[in-house]
N, C-alpha and C positions, 0 to 999 in steps of 0.2 A: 504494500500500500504506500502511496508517496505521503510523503511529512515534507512539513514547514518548519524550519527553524527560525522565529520571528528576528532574531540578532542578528542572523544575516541581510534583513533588509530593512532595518532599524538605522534610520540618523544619528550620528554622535550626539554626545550634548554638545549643546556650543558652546561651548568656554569660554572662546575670545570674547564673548558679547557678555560675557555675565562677571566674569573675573577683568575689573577695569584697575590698571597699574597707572593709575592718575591722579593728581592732585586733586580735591573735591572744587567744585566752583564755589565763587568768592561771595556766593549770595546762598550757601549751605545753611541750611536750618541747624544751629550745634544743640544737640543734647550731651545727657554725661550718661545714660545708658539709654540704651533702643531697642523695642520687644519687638522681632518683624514677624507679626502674626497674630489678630485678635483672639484666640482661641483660649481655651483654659490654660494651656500653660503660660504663653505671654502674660496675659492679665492675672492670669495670681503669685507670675510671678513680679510684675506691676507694684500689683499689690501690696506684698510680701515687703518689697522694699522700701516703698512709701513708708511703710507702717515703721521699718529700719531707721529712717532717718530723720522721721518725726521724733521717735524717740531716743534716738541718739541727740538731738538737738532740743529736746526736752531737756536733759539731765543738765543741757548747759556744759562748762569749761572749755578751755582754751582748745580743747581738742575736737569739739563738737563740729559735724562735718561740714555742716553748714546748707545753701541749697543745692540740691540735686534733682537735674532737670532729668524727667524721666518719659520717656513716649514710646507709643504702642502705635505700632503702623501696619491697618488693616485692610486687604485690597476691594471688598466689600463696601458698596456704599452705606452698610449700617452692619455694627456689629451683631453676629447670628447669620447674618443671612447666608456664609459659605460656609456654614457649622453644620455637620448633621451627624449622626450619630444614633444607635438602639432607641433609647440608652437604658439601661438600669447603670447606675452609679452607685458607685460606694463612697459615701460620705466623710470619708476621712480625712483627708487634708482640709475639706470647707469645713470641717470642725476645728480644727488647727488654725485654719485661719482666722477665720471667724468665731471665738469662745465664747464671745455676749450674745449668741446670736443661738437663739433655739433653734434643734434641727428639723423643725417642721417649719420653721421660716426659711429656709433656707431655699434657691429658687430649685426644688425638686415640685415632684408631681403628687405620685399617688408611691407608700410604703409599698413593698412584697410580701403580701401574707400566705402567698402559694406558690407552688411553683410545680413543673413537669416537664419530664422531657418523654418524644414518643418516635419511634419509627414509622416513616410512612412508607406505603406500597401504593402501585396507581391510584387502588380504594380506598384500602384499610391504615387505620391508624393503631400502633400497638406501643402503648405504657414503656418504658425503660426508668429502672433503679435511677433518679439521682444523681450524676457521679458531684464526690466531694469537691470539686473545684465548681463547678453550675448549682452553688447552691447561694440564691441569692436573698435570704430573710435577714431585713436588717436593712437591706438598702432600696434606692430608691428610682421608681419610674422615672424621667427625665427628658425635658425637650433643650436637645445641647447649646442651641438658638439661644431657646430664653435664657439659661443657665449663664451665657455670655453677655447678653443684655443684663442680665443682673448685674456681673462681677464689673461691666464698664461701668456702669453708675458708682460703684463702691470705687472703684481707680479714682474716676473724677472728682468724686468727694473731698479724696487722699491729694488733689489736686494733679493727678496721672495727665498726662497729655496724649490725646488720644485723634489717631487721624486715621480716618477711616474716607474710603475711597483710592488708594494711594496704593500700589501695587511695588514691591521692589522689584525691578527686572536686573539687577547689578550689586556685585560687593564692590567697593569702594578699599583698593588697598594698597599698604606702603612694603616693601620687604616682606616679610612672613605677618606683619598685624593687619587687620581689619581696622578700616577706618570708618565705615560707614556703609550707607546703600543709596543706589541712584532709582529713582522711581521711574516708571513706565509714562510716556508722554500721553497727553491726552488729545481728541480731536484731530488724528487723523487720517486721511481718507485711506479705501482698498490700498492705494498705491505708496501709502509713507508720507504723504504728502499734507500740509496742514491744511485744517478744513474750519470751518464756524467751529467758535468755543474751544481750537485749541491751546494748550496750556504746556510748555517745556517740559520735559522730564528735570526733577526736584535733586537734589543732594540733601540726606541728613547725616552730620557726623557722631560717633559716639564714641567715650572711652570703649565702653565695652558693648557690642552688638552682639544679641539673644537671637539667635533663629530658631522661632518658636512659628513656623509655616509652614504646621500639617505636615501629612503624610507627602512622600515625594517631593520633597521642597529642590526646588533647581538651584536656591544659595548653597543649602546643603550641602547637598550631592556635590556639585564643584568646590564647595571648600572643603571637604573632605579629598576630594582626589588628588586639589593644590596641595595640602597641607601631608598627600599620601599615607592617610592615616587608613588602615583595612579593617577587616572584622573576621573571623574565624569561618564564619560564609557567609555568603550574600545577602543583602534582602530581600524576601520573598513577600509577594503581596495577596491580598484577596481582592473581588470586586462586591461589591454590596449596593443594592437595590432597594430602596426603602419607600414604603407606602404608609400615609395616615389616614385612616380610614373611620367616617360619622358613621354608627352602627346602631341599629336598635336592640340587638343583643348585647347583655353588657358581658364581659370577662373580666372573670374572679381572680386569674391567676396566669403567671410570666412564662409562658412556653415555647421550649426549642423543640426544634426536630433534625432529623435526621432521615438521609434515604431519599424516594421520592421526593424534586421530579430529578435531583441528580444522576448521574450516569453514574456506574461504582467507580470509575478511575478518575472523579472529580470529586474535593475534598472541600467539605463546605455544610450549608444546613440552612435552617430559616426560624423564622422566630416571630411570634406575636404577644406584643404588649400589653395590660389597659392601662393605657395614658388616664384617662376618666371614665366615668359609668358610659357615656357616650362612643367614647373616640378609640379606637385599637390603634398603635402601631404593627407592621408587619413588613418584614422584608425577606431577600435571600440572601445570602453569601455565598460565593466561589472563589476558589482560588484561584489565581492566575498561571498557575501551574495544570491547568485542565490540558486533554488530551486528544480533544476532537476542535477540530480548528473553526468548525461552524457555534460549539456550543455560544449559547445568548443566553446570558444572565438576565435581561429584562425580559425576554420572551418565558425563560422558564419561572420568572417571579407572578407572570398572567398566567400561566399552568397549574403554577402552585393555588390561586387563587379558585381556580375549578373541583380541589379537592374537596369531598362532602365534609370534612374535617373544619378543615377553615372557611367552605363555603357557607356553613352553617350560621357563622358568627357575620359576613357582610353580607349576606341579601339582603337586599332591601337599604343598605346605605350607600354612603356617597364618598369619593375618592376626593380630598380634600388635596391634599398636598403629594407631590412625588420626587423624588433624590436619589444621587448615586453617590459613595464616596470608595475610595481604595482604604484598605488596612493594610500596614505595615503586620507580617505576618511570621520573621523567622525567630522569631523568639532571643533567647538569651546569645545565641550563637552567630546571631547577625546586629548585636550591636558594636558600637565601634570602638576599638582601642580605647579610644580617650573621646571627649565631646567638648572638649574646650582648646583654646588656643590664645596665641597674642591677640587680645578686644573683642577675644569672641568663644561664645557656649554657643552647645545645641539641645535644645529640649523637648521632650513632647513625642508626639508621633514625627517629629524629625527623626529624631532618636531613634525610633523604634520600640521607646517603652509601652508595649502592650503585650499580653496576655491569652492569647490565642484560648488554652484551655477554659478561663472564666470568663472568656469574651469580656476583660477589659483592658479600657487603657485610658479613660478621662482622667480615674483619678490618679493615677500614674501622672501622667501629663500635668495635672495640674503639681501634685508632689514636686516634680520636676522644676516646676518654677519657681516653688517657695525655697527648695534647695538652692539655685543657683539665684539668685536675689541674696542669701545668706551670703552665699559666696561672692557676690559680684559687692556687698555691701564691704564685708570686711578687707578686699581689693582694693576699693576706694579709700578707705579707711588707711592704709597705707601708703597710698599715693602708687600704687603698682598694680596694672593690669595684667599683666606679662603673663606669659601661659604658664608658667611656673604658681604663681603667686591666684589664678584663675580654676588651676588644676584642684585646689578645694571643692569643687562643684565636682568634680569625679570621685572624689574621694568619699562626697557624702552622699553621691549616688550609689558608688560601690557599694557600702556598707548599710544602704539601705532597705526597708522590703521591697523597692522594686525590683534590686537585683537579687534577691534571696528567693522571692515569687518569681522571679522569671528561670532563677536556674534551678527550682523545683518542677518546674515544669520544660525544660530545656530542648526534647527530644521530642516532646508528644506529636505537635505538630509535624512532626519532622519524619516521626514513622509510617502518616500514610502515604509518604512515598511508594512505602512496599504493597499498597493497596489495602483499602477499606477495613478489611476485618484482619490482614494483618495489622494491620494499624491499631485498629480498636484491640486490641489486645494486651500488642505491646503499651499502649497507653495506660489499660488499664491497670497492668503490672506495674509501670510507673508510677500510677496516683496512689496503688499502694503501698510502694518504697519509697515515697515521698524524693522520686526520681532515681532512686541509686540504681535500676537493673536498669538494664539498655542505658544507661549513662552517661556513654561515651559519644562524643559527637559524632553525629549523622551528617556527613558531608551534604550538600547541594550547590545544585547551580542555578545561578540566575533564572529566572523567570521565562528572559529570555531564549537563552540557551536550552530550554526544553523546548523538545521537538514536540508536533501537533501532527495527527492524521487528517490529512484532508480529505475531509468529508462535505456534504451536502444537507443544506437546513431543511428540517422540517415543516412542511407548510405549514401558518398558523393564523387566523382570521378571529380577532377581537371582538367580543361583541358588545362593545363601550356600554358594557355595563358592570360588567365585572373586572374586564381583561381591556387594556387599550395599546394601542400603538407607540411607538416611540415619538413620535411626535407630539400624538395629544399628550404622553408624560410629560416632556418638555414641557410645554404648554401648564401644566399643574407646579411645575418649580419655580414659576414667577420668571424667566427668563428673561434678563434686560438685555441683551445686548445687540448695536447697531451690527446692522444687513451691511455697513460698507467699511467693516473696520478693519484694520488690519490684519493680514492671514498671519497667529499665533502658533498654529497647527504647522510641525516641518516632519513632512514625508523626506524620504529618500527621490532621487528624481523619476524615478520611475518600478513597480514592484509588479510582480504578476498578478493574472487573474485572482488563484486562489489564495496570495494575501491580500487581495482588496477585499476578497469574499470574508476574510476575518476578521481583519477589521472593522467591515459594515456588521458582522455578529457582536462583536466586543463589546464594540460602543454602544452603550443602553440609551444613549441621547440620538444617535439616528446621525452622527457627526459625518459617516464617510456611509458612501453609497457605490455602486459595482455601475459603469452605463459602458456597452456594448466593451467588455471585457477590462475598461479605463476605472482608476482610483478618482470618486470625487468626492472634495471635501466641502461640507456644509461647515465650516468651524462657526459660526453665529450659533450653531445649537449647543455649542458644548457647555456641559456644567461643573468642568473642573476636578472630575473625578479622580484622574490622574491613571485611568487604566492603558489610556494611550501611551502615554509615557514610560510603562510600564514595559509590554510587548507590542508598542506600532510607531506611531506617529509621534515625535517629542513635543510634549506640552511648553507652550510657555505663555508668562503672562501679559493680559491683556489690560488698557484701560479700566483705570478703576469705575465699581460698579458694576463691570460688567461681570455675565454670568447668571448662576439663577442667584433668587430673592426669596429663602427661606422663611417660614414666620414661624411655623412650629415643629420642626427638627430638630 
């Protein structure tokens, strides 16, 4: 059978355009730290340090740090709206941070007082034990959106400077330090060219720059290659499809699944929430390590929705909102040597602090920032950024339960390479040696570098009532973005048939389409999921605002 290996027909990153070795311009916004990325770990870790140096300059004396201009830079026209996420979250670090603050004030939704996980088959649905890492009593439904609208308000309070709209397309740097980031220009047409309303791309500089931008972040990923800092293996990613859905059935309780409509040599599952008596969350997950080069995550998320199972719970409601994001997927063994350097950490789902087996990683992510705000505080506090003096943020990462959770769970993920029920197996043995049998690192490769069988999609006809199109999805995630903006989306110059036929499956936004054997690309549909970037086309960013416009993700 012929296979695709998407890396051979994958564009480089582009460096030259992201890694700038120039002085910043002379009309540079200065801060003295800069969070690039509205998300939980940015903002708490925002927070975190505001709250440092309040009260450092509280106590008073000669030593007191004095002000520190601190801004959080979100490419978002309002913070939340490129947030999405399950979510059930675990409350721990917004306890931490917030200690006057009751945790049912806190911006979560509805407690877990059930939970289930079940195997599905085309029909049937069958009960499964539990496992101890998917056991979520104690924490809490959550819309990641609002969670981030919260925590910006509490920045602003703290007096946090907060710019939203404002996309970085560049590091800003001298020698091996980070000096800053240049933003993406706004206002101009298809061809580069300035149009009504444009506006320069910006300079901000900082002592120290946070790259706190999500999953697949493009500073990252290059300042990781500059700085040639590795990881024991690669990043591996999932793709995630997520629907909020008005129901007249309410659900009691937080359930995953497993099996149906997945193929067995694709490693993933689906999960429906109650947000409120009203509202379910519900989506699928796949990894990007699947093995049929047509498989479609949005299509099989409309299939999932035809099961009696979960059709039970939406008939008769209404498809309110629709979102894709990637997850950072390789566990303990794909994060990176170190995540700091001269003027710069990296946090969050940059990082790759998540959790595969307990499906999380918010509050990792957020963890992540209130650590490096510690660290970046008592940096300042000495007059020394330097990666030496910065290296504190790894050290209290190390020793953290992020990294104790993540290298308890080290291989799980990692075993169903060998397929499904070897997987579940060797998993299981794991969760009950609290990781020690199979233990030993499960090599992989890029995402990329796995081969695909090329195969042929399944015909599949929507009946916009339950099941809808990639386009009316779009259409449900609030999609701003101008029909003549610049083309963001960088193919190779030319890919065959059957990778244009994979990428038009991939993409759950409908971004690239097949016409008489030719790749084309709609990039105005894209939502920034990052799965292009992944195994196709390299993502980069676009004019701020643009994208979808979450409200309740």
């Amino acid at each position: 059978m012929a296979a695709i290996t998407p890396l051979a027909h994958q564009a480089p990153l582009p460096k030259d355009r992201i890694l700038l070795k120039e002085a910043p311009s002379d009309e540079a916004v200065p801060m003295d730290v800069l969070f690039v990325g509205g998300g939980p770990a940015g903002l708490c870790g925002a927070i975190e340090l505001a709250k440092l140096v309040a009260a450092d300059n509280e106590k008073g004396g000669d030593d007191a740090i004095g002000e520190v201009e601190i801004g959080v830079l979100e490419k978002a026209a309002e913070l939340g709206q490129h947030s999405l996420s399950g979510a059930v979250v675990n409350p721990k670090p917004f306890r931490e941070l917030f200690p006057d603050i009751a945790e049912k004030d806190l911006p979560f939704q509805k407690q877990v007082t059930g939970e289930a996980v079940y195997m599905l088959s085309q029909t049937g649905a069958r009960r499964l034990p539990t496992p101890p890492t998917m056991k979520n009593h104690g924490n809490w439904v959550a819309s990641l959106g609002e969670v981030c609208q919260w925590l910006g308000g509490k920045a602003e309070e703290l007096g946090v400077n907060i710019f939203t709209g404002f996309p970085a397309a560049s590091l800003l740097v001298e020698d091996q330090r980070v000096l800053g980031v240049r933003t993406v220009p706004v206002g101009l047409d298809r061809d580069g060219n300035p149009g009504s309303g444009h506006e320069p791309a910006a300079d901000l500089t900082a002592k120290v720059t946070a790259l706190s931008e999500g999953v697949r972040g493009m500073l990252t990923q290059t300042w990781l290659d500059w700085q040639n800092v590795g990881s024991p293996n690669p990043q591996i990613y999932a793709l995630g499809v997520k629907e909020l859905w008005q129901v007249k059935k309410p659900l009691d309780k937080v359930i995953h699944t497993l099996g149906w409509p997945l193929p067995r040599d694709a490693f993933g599952g689906s999960w429906m929430y109650p947000v409120a008596d009203d509202l379910i969350s519900l989506g699928l997950v796949v990894g990007l390590d699947y093995k049929q080069s047509t498989l479609d995550v949005h299509e099989l998320t409309q299939r999932l929705k035809l099961h009696p199972f979960v059709k039970e719970y939406l008939q008769g409601g209404e498809l309110l909102e629709w979102g894709a994001k990637c997850i950072p997927e390789g566990g303990y063994y794909s994060l990176a040597e170190r995540r700091s350097g001269d003027g710069c950490v990296v946090l969050g789902d940059s990082a790759g602090f998540v959790d595969v087996p307990s499906l999380k990683g918010i509050h990792y992510a957020a963890q992540s920032g209130i650590y490096a705000a510690r660290a970046i505080f008592a940096a300042l506090k000495r007059g020394d950024t330097s990666a030496s003096s910065l290296a504190e943020y790894d050290r209290l990462v190390n020793d953290s339960y992020i990294t104790k959770d993540m290298h308890k769970t080290r291989n799980m993920r990692l075993a169903f390479k060998s397929g499904f029920w070897k997987g579940a197996f060797k998993a299981g043995l794991m969760t009950v040696s609290g990781g020690i049998l199979f233990g030993n690192r499960i090599p992989v490769e890029e995402d990329a570098a796995d081969s695909k069988a090329v195969t042929k999609p399944e015909p599949f006809v929507p009946d916009n009532e339950l099941t809808f199109s990639k386009v009316d999805a779009v259409y449900k995630s609030g999609n701003a973005t101008r029909d003549d903006i610049p083309p963001h989306i960088l193919p190779k110059d030319a890919v065959p048939t059957e990778v244009a036929e994979m990428y038009a499956a991939m993409c759950p936004a409908g971004v690239y389409e097949v016409e008489d054997g030719q790749l084309r690309i709609n990039a105005p549909n894209c939502v920034d999921c990052k799965a292009t970037d992944v195994i196709g086309p390299r993502w980069t960013p676009r004019e701020g605002g643009s994208g979808p416009q979450y409200k309740r993700m």
